[in-house]
TORKOL-4160 file (C-alpha; in steps of 0.2 Angstrom, whole numbers, padded with zeros to 4 digits, m for minus):
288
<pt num="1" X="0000" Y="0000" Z="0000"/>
<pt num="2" X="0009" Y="0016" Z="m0006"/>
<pt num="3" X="0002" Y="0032" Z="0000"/>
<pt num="4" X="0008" Y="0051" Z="m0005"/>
<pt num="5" X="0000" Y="0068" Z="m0006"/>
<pt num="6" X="m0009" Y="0073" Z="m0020"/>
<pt num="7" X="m0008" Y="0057" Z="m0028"/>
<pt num="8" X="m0017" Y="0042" Z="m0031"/>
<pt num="9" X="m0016" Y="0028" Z="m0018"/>
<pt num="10" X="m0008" Y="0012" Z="m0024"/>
<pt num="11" X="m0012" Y="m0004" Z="m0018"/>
<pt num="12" X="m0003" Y="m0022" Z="m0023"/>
<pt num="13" X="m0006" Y="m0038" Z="m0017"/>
<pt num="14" X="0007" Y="m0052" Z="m0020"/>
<pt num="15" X="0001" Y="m0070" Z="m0022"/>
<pt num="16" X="0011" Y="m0089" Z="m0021"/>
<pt num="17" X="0023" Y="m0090" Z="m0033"/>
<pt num="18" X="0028" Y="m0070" Z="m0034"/>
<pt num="19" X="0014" Y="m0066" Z="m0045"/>
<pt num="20" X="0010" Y="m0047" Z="m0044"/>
<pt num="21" X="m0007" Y="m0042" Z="m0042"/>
<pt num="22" X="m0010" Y="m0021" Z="m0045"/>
<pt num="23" X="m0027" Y="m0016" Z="m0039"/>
<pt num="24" X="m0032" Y="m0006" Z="m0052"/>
<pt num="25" X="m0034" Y="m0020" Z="m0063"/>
<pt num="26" X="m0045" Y="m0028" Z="m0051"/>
<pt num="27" X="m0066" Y="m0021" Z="m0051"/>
<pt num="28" X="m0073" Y="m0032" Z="m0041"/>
<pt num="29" X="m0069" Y="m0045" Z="m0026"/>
<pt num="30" X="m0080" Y="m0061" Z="m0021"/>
<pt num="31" X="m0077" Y="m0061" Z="0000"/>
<pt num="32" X="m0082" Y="m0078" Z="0005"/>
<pt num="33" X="m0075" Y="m0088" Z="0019"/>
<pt num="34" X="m0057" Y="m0080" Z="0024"/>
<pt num="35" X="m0046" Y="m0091" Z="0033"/>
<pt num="36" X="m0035" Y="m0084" Z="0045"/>
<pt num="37" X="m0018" Y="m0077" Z="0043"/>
<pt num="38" X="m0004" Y="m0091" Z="0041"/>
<pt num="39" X="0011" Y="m0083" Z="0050"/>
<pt num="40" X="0030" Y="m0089" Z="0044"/>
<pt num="41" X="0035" Y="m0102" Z="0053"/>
<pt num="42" X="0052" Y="m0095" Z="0057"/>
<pt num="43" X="0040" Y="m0086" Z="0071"/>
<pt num="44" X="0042" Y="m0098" Z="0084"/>
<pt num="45" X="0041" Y="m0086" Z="0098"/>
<pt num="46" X="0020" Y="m0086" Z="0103"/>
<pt num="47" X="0023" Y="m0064" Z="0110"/>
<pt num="48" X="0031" Y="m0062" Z="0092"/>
<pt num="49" X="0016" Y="m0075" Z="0081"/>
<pt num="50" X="0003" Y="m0065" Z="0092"/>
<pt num="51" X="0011" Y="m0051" Z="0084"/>
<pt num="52" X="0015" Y="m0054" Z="0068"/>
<pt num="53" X="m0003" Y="m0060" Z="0067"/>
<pt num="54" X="m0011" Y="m0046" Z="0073"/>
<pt num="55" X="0002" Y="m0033" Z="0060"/>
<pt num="56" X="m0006" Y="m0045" Z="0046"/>
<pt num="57" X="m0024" Y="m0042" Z="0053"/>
<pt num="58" X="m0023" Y="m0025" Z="0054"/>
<pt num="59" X="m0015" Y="m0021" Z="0039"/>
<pt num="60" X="m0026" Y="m0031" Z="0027"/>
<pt num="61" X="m0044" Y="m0022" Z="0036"/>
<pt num="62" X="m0035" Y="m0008" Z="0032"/>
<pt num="63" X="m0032" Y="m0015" Z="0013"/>
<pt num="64" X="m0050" Y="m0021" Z="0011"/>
<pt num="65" X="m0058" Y="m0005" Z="0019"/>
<pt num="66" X="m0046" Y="0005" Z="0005"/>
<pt num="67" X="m0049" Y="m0004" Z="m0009"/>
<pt num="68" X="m0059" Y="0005" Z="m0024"/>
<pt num="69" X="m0070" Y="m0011" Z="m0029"/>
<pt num="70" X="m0085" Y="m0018" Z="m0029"/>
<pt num="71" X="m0085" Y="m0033" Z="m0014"/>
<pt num="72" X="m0098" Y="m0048" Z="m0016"/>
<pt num="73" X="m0100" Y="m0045" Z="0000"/>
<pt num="74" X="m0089" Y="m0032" Z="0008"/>
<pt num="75" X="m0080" Y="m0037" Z="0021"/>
<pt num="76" X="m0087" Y="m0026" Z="0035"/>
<pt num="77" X="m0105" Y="m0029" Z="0030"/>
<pt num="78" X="m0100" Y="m0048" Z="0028"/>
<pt num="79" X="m0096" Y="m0049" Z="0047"/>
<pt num="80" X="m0108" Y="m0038" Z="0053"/>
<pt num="81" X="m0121" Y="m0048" Z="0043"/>
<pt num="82" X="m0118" Y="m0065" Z="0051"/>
<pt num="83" X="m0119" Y="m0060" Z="0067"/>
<pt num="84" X="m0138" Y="m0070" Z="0070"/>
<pt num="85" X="m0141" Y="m0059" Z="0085"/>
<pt num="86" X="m0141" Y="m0043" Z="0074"/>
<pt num="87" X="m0150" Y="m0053" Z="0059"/>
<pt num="88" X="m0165" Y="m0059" Z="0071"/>
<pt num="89" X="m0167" Y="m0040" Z="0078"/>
<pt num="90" X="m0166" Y="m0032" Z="0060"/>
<pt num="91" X="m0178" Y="m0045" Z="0053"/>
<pt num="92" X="m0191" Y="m0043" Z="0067"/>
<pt num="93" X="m0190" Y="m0023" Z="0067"/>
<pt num="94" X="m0193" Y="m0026" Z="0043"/>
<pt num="95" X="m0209" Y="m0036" Z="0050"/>
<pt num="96" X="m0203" Y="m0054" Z="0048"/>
<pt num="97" X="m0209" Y="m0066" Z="0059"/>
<pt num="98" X="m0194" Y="m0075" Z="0068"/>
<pt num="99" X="m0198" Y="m0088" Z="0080"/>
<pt num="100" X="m0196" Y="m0085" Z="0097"/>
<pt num="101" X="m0178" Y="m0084" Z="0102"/>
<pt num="102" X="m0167" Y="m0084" Z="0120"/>
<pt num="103" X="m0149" Y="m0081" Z="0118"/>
<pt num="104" X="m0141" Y="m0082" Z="0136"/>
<pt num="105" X="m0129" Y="m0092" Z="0146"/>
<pt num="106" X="m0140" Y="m0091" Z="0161"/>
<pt num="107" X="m0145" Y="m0107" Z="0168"/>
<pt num="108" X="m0160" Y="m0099" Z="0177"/>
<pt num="109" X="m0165" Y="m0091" Z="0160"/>
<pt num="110" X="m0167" Y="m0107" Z="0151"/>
<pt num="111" X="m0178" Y="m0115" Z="0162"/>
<pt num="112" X="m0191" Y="m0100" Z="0162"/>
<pt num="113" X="m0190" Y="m0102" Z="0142"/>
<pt num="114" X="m0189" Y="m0120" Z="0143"/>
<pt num="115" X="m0205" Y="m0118" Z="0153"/>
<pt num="116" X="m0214" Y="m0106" Z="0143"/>
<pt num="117" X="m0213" Y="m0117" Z="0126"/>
<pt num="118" X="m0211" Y="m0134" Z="0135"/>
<pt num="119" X="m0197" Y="m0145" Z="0132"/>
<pt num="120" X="m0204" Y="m0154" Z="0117"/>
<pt num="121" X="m0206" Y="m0137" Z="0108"/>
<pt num="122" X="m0190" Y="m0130" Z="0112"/>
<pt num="123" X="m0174" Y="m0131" Z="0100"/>
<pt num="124" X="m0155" Y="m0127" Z="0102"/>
<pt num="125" X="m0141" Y="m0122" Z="0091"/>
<pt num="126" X="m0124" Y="m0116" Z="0091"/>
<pt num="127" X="m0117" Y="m0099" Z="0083"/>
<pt num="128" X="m0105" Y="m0111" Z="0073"/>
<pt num="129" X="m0099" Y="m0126" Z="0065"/>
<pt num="130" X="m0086" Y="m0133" Z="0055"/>
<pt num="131" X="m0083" Y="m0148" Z="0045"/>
<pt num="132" X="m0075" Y="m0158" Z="0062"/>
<pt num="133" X="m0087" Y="m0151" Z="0073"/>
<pt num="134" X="m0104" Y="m0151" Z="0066"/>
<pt num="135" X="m0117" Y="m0143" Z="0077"/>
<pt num="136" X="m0135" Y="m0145" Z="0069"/>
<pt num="137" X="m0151" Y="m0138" Z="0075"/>
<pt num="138" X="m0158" Y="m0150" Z="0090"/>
<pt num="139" X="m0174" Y="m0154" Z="0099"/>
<pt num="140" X="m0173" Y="m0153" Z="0114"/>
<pt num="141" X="m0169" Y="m0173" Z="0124"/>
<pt num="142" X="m0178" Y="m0176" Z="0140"/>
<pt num="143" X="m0161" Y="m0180" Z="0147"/>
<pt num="144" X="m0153" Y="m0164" Z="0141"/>
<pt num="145" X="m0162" Y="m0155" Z="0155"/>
<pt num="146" X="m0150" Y="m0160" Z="0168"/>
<pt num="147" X="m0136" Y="m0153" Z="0157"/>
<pt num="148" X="m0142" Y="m0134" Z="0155"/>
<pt num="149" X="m0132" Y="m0126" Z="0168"/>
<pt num="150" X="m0118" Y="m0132" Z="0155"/>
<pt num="151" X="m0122" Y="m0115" Z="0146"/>
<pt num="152" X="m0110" Y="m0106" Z="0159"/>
<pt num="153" X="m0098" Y="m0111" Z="0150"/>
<pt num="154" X="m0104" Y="m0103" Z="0133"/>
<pt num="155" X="m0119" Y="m0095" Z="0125"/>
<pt num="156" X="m0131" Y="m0106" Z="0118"/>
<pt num="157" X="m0147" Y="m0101" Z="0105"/>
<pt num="158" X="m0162" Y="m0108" Z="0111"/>
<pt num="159" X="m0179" Y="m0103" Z="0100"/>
<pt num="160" X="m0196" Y="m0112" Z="0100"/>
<pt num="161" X="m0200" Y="m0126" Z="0087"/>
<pt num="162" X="m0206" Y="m0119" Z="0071"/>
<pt num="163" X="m0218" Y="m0133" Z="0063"/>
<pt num="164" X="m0210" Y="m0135" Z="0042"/>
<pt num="165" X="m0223" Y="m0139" Z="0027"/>
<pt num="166" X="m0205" Y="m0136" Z="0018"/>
<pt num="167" X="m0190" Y="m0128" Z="0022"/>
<pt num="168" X="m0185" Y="m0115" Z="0012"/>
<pt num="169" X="m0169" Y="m0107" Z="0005"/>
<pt num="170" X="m0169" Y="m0091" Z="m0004"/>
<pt num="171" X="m0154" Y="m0085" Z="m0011"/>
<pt num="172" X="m0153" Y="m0066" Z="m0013"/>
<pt num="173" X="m0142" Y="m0057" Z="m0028"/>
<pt num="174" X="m0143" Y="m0039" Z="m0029"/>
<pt num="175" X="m0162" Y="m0040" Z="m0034"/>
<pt num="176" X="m0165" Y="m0057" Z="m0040"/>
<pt num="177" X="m0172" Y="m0068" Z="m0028"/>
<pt num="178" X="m0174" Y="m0087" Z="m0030"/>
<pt num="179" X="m0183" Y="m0096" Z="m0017"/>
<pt num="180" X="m0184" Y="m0116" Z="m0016"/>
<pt num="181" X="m0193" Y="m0125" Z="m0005"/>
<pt num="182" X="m0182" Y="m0138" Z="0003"/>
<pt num="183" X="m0196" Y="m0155" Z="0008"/>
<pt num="184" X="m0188" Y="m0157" Z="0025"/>
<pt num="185" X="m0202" Y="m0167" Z="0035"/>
<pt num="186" X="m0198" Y="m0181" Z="0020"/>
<pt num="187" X="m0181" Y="m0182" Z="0028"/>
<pt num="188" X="m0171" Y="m0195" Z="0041"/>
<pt num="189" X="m0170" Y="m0179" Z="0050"/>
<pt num="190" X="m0183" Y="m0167" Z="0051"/>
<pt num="191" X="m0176" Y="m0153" Z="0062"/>
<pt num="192" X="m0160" Y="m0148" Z="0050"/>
<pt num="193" X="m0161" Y="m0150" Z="0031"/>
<pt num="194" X="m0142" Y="m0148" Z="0031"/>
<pt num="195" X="m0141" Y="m0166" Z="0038"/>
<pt num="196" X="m0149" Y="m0175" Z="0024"/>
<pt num="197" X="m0147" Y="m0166" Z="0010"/>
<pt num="198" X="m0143" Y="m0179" Z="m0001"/>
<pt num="199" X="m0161" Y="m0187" Z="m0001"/>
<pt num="200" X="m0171" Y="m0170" Z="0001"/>
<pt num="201" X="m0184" Y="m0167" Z="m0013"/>
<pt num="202" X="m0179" Y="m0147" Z="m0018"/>
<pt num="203" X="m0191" Y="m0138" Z="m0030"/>
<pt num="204" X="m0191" Y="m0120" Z="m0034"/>
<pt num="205" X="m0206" Y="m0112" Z="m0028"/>
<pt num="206" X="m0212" Y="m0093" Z="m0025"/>
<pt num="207" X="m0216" Y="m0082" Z="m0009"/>
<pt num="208" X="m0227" Y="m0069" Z="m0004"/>
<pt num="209" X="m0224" Y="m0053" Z="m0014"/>
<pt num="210" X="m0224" Y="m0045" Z="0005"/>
<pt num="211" X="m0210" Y="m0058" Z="0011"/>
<pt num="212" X="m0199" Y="m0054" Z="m0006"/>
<pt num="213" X="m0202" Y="m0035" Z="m0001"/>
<pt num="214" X="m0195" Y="m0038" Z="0016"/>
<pt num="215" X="m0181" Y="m0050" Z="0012"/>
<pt num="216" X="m0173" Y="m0038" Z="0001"/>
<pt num="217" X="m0177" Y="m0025" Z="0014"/>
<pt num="218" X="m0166" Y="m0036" Z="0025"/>
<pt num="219" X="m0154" Y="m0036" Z="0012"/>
<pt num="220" X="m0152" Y="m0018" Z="0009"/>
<pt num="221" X="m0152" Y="m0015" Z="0029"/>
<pt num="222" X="m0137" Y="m0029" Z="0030"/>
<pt num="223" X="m0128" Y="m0020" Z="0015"/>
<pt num="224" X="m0127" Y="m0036" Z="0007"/>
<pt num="225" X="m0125" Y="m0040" Z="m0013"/>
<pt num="226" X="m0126" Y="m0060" Z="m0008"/>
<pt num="227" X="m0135" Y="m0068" Z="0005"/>
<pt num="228" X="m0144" Y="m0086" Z="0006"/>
<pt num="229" X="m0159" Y="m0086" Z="0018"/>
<pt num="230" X="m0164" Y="m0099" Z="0028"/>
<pt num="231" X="m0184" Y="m0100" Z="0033"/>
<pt num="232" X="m0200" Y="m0111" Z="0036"/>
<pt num="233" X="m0218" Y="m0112" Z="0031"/>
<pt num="234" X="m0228" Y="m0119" Z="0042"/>
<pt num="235" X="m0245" Y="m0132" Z="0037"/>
<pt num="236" X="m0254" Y="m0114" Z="0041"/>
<pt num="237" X="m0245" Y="m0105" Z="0026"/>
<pt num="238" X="m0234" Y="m0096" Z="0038"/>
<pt num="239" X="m0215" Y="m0090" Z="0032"/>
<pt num="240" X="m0204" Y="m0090" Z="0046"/>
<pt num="241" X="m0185" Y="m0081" Z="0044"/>
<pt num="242" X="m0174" Y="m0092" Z="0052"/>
<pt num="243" X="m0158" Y="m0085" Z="0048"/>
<pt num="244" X="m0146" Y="m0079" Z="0034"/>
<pt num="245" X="m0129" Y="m0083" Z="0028"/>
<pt num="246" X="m0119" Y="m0070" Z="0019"/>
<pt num="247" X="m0107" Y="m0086" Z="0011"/>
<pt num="248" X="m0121" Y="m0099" Z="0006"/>
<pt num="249" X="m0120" Y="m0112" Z="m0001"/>
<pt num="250" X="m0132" Y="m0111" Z="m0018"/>
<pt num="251" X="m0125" Y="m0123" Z="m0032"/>
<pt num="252" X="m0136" Y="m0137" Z="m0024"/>
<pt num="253" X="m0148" Y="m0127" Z="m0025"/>
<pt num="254" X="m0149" Y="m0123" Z="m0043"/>
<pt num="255" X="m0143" Y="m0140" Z="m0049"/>
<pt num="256" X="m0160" Y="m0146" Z="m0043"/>
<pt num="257" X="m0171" Y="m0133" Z="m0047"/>
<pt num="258" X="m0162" Y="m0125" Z="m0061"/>
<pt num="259" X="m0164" Y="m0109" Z="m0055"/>
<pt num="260" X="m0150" Y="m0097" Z="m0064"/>
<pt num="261" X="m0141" Y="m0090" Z="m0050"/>
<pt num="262" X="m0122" Y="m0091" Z="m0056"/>
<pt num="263" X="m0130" Y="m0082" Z="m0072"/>
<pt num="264" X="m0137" Y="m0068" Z="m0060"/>
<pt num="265" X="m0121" Y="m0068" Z="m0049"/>
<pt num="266" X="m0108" Y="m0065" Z="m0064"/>
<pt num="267" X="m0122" Y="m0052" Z="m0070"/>
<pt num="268" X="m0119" Y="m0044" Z="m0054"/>
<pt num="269" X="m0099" Y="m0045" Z="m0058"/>
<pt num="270" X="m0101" Y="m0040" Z="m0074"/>
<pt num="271" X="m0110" Y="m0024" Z="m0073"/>
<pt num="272" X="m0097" Y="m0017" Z="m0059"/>
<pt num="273" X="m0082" Y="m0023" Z="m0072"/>
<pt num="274" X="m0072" Y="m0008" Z="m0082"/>
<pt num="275" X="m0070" Y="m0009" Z="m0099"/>
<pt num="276" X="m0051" Y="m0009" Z="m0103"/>
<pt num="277" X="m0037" Y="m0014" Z="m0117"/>
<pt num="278" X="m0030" Y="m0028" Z="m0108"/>
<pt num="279" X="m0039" Y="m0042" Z="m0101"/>
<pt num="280" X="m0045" Y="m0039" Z="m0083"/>
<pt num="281" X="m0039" Y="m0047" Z="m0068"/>
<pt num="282" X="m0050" Y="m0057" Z="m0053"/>
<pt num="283" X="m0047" Y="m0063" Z="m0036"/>
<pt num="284" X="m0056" Y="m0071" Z="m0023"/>
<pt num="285" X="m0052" Y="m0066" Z="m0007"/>
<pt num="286" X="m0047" Y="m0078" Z="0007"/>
<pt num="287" X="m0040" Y="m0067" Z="0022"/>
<pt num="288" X="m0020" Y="m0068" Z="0014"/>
């Protein structure tokens, strides 16, 4: 990053192998799934990795926040947008329904919610997962009672069971949106699509026009290009938002239903891309 007064800010980024990347030949940037920083490992000492590490961090924000391109999604908005604490309070104040939801790691606050909803109506889930640890979505075990002052230790999501006609999966880009009902209740497991997604039925389908309005409400509050939406209808036709993922998944998706979201995610690309002489350059982002 070269910076002088009066003149245009320069930015390079240098990739494996030596290969030097000028920004200025770069429009826009996918941001999907940034791994963290890989420090040299010549920096054995842990004061001198935690600082290296926290150098790296610091200078590539500052990089991405710089940047003069068009980000699918930008990283800022990326973060700020998966946080599911935000996502529930944003969707509720557009006029979603969302179901009824205890974040806490209060012992004496899950059994009052427990309680209220009745154990066989209530579901946990983790913030997180990754492919070693998967933590799906749960009912609630009649044995797990005795384990609930285990959330000391860490915040757990708790929400009441949202009955499913289908689950559904709408992938957002820019203003397209494609929705695709997900038969869930068909599955070996009926509380989390993700764990049986090589048998579910997935058609495309459509959605309220008030729904749509409100998703890409979300969308544009979140300040997000990309987004895949996770929600429910009920037997009673009602749509539930359960949460969104700024870094969906969506080929599945389209594979099944055809749906043409790749064409609509490289029109997005397209339309932010300069017209030049020489042929354009593209990176994807993965945190350095």
């Amino acid at each position: 990053m070269q910076y002088a007064s009066g003149e245009p800010s320069r930015y390079t980024l240098y990739l494996p192998g030596g290969r030097a990347l000028p920004f200025e030949d770069v429009d826009v940037i996918w941001w999907r799934r940034p791994q963290g920083f890989a420090i040299h490992p010549e920096v054995a000492d842990p004061d001198h990795y935690a600082f290296a590490q926290a150098e790296s961090t610091e200078a590539f924000t500052g990089l991405w926040l710089a940047a003069p391109v068009f980000w699918i999604n930008h990283p800022t908005r990326d973060s700020e947008a998966g946080r599911k604490a935000y996502q529930l309070r944003l969707a509720s104040e557009i006029g979603l329904e969302i179901p009824e939801t205890l974040i806490t790691s209060n012992a004496a606050d899950v059994c009052a919610f427990i309680q209220r909803q009745g154990p066989e109506r209530t579901v946990y889930k983790a913030f997180s997962a990754t492919a070693s640890h998967w933590r799906e979505t749960r009912l609630l075990k009649p044995e797990e009672m005795a384990l609930l002052d285990n959330v000391r230790f860490a915040p757990v999501i708790f929400q009441e069971y949202v009955p499913a006609d289908v689950d559904l999966r709408v992938t957002v880009v820019g203003e397209d949106v494609f929705p695709a009902a997900i038969h869930s209740q068909q599955t070996a497991y009926k509380h989390d699509f993700r764990m049986d997604m090589a048998t579910a039925r997935v058609e495309a389908c459509t959605l309220p026009e008030s729904v749509q309005r409100m998703l890409l409400e979300l969308m544009r509050r979140l300040g997000l290009v990309y987004g895949a939406i996770d929600m429910r209808r009920t037997p009673e036709g009602r749509h539930v938002f359960l949460e969104i993922n700024p870094a969906g998944q969506w080929l599945f998706v389209e594979d099944r239903t055809g749906q043409p979201i790749t064409e609509a995610l490289c029109s997005v690309i397209a339309a932010h891309c300069k017209v030049r002489p020489a042929p354009r350059a593209a990176v994807s982002a993965r945190g350095g």
